[in-house]
N, C-alpha and C positions, 0 to 999 in steps of 0.2 A: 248282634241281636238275633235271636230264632227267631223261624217259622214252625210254626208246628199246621200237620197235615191234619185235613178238614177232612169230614165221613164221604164229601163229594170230590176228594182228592187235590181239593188248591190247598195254595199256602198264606195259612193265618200268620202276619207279620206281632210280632206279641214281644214288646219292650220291656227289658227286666231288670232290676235295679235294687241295690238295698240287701238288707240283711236283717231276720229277725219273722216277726209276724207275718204272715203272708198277707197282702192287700189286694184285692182285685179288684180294677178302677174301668169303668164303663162310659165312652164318653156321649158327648151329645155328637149330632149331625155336625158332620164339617169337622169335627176337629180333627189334628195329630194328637199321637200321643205324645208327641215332645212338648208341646201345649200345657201338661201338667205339671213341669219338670221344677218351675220356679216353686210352685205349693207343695212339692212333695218332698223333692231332693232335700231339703234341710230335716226330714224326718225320718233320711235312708239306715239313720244311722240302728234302730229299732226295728223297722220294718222292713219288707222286700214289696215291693210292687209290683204289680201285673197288668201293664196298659195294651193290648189288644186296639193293632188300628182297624177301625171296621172296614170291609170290600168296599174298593173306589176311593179308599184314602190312602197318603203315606205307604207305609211298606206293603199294603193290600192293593193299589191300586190294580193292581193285574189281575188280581183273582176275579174268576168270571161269576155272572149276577146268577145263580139258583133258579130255578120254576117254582117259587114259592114268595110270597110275600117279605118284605125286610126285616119284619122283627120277628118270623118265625125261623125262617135262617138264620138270625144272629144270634138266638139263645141256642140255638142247632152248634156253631161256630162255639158259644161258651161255654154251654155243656159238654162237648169236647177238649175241651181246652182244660176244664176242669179237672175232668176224667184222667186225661194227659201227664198233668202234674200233681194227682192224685191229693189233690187240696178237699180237705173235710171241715174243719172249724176252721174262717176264716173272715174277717172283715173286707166289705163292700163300700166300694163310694161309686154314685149311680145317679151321672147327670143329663137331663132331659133326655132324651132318644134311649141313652143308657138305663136310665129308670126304668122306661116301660120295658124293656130288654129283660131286667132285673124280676118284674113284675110279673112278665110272660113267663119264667122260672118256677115266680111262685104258685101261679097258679096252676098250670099245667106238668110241676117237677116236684121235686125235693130240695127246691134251696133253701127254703127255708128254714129247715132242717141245719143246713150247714153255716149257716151264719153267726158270728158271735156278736158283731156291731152292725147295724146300716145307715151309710147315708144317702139320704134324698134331696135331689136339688135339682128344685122347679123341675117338676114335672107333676102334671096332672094322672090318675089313673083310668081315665074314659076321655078319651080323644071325643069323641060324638058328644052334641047335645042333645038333650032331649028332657019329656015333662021330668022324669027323675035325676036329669044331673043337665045344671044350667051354667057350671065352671070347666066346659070341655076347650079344647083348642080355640081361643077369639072369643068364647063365650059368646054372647050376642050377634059378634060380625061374622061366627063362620057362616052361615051363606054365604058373604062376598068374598069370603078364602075359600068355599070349596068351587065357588062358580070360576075364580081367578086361577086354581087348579086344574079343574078340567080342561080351561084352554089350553094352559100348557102341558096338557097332557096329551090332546087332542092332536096340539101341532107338532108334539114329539110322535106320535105317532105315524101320523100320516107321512115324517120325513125320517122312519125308522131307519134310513140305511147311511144318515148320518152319524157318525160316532164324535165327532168332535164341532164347536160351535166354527167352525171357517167352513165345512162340509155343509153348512144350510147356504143356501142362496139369500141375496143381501136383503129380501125383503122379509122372508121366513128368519131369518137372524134378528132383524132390527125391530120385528113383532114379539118374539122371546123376547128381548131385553126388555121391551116396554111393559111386557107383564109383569117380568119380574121384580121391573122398577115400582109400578101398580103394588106388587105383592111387601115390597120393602116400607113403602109408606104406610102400608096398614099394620104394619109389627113395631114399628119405631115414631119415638118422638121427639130424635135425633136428625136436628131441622141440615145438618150437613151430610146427611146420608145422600136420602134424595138429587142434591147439589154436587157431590161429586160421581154420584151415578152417573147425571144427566151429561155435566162432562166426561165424563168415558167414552157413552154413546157415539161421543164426535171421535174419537180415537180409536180405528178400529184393533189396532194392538191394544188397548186396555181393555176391551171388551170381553176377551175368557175371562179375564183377573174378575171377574163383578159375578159371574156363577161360580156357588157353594163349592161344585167340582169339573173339573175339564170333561168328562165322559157323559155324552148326554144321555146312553144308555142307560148308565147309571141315576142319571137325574130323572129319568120317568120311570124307574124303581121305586126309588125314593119317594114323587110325589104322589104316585098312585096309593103307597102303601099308608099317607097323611090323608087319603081322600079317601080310601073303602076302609081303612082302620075300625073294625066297630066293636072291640073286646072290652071290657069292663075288669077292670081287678080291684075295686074297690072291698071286696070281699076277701082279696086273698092278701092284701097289703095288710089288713085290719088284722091278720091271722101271725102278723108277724109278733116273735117270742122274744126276741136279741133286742138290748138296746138300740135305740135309732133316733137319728137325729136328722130333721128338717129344714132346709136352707132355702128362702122363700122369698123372691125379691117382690117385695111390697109393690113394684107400679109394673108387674108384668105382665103386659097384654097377651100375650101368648096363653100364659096359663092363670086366671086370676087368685089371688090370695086369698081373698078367703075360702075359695073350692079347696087348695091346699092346706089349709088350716083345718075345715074340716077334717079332710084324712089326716094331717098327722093327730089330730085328738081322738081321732077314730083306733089310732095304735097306743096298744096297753106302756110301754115303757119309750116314752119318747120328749123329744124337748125338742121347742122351733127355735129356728134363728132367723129374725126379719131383716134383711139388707134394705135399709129403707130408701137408700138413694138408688138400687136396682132394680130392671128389669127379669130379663131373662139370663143375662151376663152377669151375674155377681162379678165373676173371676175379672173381668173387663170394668165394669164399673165401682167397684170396692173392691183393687186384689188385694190391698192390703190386711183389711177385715178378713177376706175369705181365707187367705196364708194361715191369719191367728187362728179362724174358726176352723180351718181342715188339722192344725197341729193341735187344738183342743180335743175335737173327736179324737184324733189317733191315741193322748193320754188318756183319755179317762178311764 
């Protein structure tokens, strides 16, 4: 698998597979791109993919974090990448983290321009609430997610010269995890999440396994960029021309349905898909649905 060289000289790890269409797939926070391999692979045989692991994951984890916030490097990273492989008309699949990625494109680039299908799944286009959009990140509860934020952003800070979680002292370690724990309960209604958190805690070799990624530089990257995020593309999504389609888990706290609903009726050629038994994880909680729904997009 290639890397291709970034405008800041690291190496973007970018997974390629398939034959046919060009597809370029954008994931959420946390994932690999091997992660896609079950929903895609059976549709290699038409299409080529393009999974790009984002910096601090998979074959990126080495590339070092930019002086610039995470989602204006990462469309920096795809806009090169683009460029790279000289892709013009191509379809997009663009999920949460990925979407706003997608989004930051459209507002500030020409992708819109180069697309011939989109998909969107679960993702909101205005992280912020506020009196004009009341469907941002928690809706309601972000207070207690960006106040749950700052702490650990706070405590990442002050112990900046740790890079890994065994590098914090056991008291600054065992406060991270309980935030995070804190932060896990308010995103899930996954009564065993919690439960095997709380057991980890006691194990301190389980302990890195329970954060998103081992690099805590990267994890106050990350959280800062969900905590001052304050761009708006609900104007530039609306502008989208390509057919597009919407994957919406009906009980997602993170990003709620009907904000997302909103926007997809906001775009002129578009059709939703409501995963009614999901969250934020279709692909986790209905793969089976999301396998049929991603080889539907790719025919139509």
């Amino acid at each position: 698998m290639p890397h291709y060289r970034m405008p800041d000289g690291e190496q973007l790890f970018v997974r390629e597979f398939g034959q046919g269409q060009p597809v370029l797939v954008l994931s959420g926070l946390g994932m690999h791109s091997w992660q896609w391999l079950p929903f895609l692979y059976p549709q290699a045989k038409n299409h080529k993919f393009i999974i790009p692991d984002w910096r601090g994951f998979g074959g990126s984890q080495r590339c070092s974090i930019p002086e610039m916030d995470a989602i204006s490097s990462h469309w920096r990273d795809i806009d090169s990448l683009i460029e790279q492989l000289q892709l013009d008309q191509f379809s997009l699949i663009a999920y949460s983290m990925g979407a706003t990625t997608a989004m930051h494109g459209m507002q500030y680039s020409n992708l819109n321009a180069k697309l011939t299908r989109y998909l969107h799944i679960d993702q909101t286009p205005k992280i912020s609430v506020d009196d004009t959009w009341q469907h941002g990140l928690f809706s309601q509860q972000q207070p207690q997610f960006k106040q749950l934020l700052t702490e650990i952003s706070q405590l990442l800070s002050a112990k900046s010269h740790a890079l890994q979680l065994s590098d914090l002292d056991s008291s600054s370690r065992q406060h991270l995890l309980e935030l995070w724990l804190r932060f896990l309960q308010l995103q899930t209604s996954n009564k065993f999440t919690p439960l095997i958190f709380n057991m980890a805690l006691k194990q301190p070799k389980l302990q890195s396994l329970i954060l998103p990624m081992q690099r805590l530089d990267y994890l106050a990257w990350y959280i800062n960029n969900y905590l001052y995020h304050n761009e708006d593309y609900r104007n530039a999504i609306a502008q989208l021309a390509c057919p597009s389609t919407f994957f919406i888990g009906a009980e997602s706290k993170l990003y709620p349905a009907a904000g997302q609903k909103i926007i997809a009726n906001s775009v002129k050629s578009s059709k939703q898909i409501i995963f009614e038994k999901s969250g934020h994880t279709p692909l986790i909680s209905e793969p089976l649905k999301f396998g049929r729904e991603i080889a539907h997009f790719l025919q139509d």
